[in-house]
Steps between C-alpha positions, in 0.01 A plus 500: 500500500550426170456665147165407440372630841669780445354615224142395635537693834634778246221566250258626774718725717577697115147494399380622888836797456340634172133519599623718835792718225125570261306673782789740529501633193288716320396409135608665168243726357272361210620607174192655303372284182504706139170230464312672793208734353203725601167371413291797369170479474325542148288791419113427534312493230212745515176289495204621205161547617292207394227589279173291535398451123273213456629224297383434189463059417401370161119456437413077516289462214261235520624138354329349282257210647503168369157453387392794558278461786268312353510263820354741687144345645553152361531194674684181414379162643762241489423160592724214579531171660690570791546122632700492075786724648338803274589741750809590330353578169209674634704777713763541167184588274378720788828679502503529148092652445580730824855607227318501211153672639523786724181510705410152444330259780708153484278224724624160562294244579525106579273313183318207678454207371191332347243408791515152427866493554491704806256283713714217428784659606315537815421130521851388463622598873193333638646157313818558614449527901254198418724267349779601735270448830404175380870409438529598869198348670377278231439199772267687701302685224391211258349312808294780572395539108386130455836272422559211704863574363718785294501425133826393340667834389435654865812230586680598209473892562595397905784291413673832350343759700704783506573464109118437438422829733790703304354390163129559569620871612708594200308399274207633643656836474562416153153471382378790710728709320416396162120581563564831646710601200309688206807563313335844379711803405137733422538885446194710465506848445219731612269202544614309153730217403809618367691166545456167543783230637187241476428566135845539401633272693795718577674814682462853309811709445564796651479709128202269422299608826577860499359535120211286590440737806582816317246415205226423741554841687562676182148362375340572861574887457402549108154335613490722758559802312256418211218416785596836663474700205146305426362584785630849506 
């Protein structure tokens, strides 16, 4: 064998001599640590009775209410075109009389339009299923009203039906819309007109309303004092 083997075959018969030399002998004693220490327990602290005293909280004192609650019992009517995207408005002057007027009664309420406008509103979806059935069975339904043939503009509106049916329907809608629209903005308050969006022909602030509102109430309970004390 050569070097190399030698030394291979060596390595284990040394390490497999040392392991059996370790069981052999005892080990050295472990030298004590100056970091080793005794935990002692802290003293307890003696625990005070508890005392039940009540606690004392600050007094809330009443704050002060915006108009001082001269809401109270009234009722606010406002009207508005609802089909005129009003909504909005409405519900932020709600928000602000319900602020403004503890106690108050906010109602909300769609304004109709006049009752010519609303029966022809009515009228319009009757037109528009008419003119689109006859754009669908034209040929069969002027026979059986008199015509020997269809007049003229029946082939016109057939030659572009689909367009002629899409048109008839928008703008149908169109006009229905406009007659259902009042474009009113009315406010009443207790049973009188405070504001008008059909007289002025615009929106009231929300400063402008609340003063108009306030006044109203304002004169409501001075009238109702003096008749009180009259009759007293």
């Amino acid at each position: 064998m050569d070097r190399a083997q030698l030394f291979l075959l060596g390595i284990p018969m040394f390490l497999f001599c040392t392991d059996i030399v370790n069981l052999f002998i005892t080990p050295p004693p472990k030298v004590p640590t100056t970091n080793q220490f005794h935990y002692k327990p802290p003293n307890p602290i003696p625990q005070q009775p508890i005392l039940n005293q009540p606690l004392d909280f600050p007094t809330q004192k009443p704050s002060g209410i915006v108009g001082g609650g001269i809401g109270l019992g009234s009722t606010v009517n406002i009207n508005f075109c609802s089909s005129c995207s009003y909504r909005g408005n409405a519900v932020t002057m709600k928000n602000m009389l319900d602020t403004s007027f503890p106690g108050i009664n906010v109602a909300l309420a769609n304004h109709p339009p006049p009752l010519p406008k609303r029966l022809l509103s009515k009228a319009v979806p009757v037109v528009q299923f008419g003119i689109i059935g006859t754009i669908m069975a034209g040929e069969q339904i002027f026979p059986r009203l008199g015509f020997a043939a269809p007049p003229p503009w029946f082939y016109s509106l057939r030659a572009n039906k689909f367009r002629s049916i899409a048109s008839t329907w928008l703008l149908g809608n169109f006009i229905q819309s406009f007659l259902q629209s009042s474009g009113a903005f009315e406010v009443y308050c207790n049973g009188e007109l405070v504001f008008s969006k059909l007289k002025e022909n615009r929106f009231p602030s929300e400063i402008e309303l609340r003063d108009l509102v306030g006044r109203k109430l304002s004169s409501s309970r001075v009238v109702d004092g003096i008749g009180g004390g009259v009759w007293s």
